[in-house]
N, C-alpha and C positions, 0 to 999 in steps of 0.2 A: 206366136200368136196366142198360146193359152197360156202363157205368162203373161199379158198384157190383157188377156179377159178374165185371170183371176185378179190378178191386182185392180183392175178398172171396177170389177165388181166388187171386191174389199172395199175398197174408199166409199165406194157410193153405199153402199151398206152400214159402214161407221157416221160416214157424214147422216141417215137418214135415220138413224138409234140413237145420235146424241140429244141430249137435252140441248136447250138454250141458256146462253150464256146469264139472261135475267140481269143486263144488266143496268134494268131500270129500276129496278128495288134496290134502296139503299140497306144499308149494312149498319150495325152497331158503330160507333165510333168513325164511321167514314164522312171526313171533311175535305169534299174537292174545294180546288185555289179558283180562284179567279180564270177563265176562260183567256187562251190568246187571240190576240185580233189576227189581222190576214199580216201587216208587215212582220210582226213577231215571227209568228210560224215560219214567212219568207227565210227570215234571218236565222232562224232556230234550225231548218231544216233543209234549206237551200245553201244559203252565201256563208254557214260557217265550215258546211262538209269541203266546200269546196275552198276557202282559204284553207280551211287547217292541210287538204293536199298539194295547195300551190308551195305552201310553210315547206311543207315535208320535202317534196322534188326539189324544190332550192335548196335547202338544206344537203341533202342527197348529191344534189349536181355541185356544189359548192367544197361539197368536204370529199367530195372523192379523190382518191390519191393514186388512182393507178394512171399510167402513163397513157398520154395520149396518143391517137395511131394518125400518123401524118401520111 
């Protein structure tokens, strides 16, 4: 119990000292790209984590070589 009320008080301590991140002031030399729309992100964030692990498990299931148990 006072390992979990010195750590709960650590964190809340650190989070309430930190500065902020500011990061609405730009910066010397900083050039953001163009913004993604909503399909982008879908696709950027959603539909490729999940083919690249469908890839993989087929891959996996495909190339295994140990015998099978009947």
């Amino acid at each position: 119990m006072r390992a979990g009320a010195v750590a709960a008080g650590t964190t809340l301590m650190m989070l309430l000292m930190s500065s902020p991140a500011l990061a609405l002031t730009r910066d010397d030399g900083d050039d953001p790209g163009p913004g993604l729309n909503v399909l982008e992100t879908l696709g950027l964030y959603v539909a490729t984590p999940i083919v690249l692990f469908l890839v993989i498990a087929g891959l996996v299931m495909v190339l295994d070589k140990s015998k099978k148990q009947a």
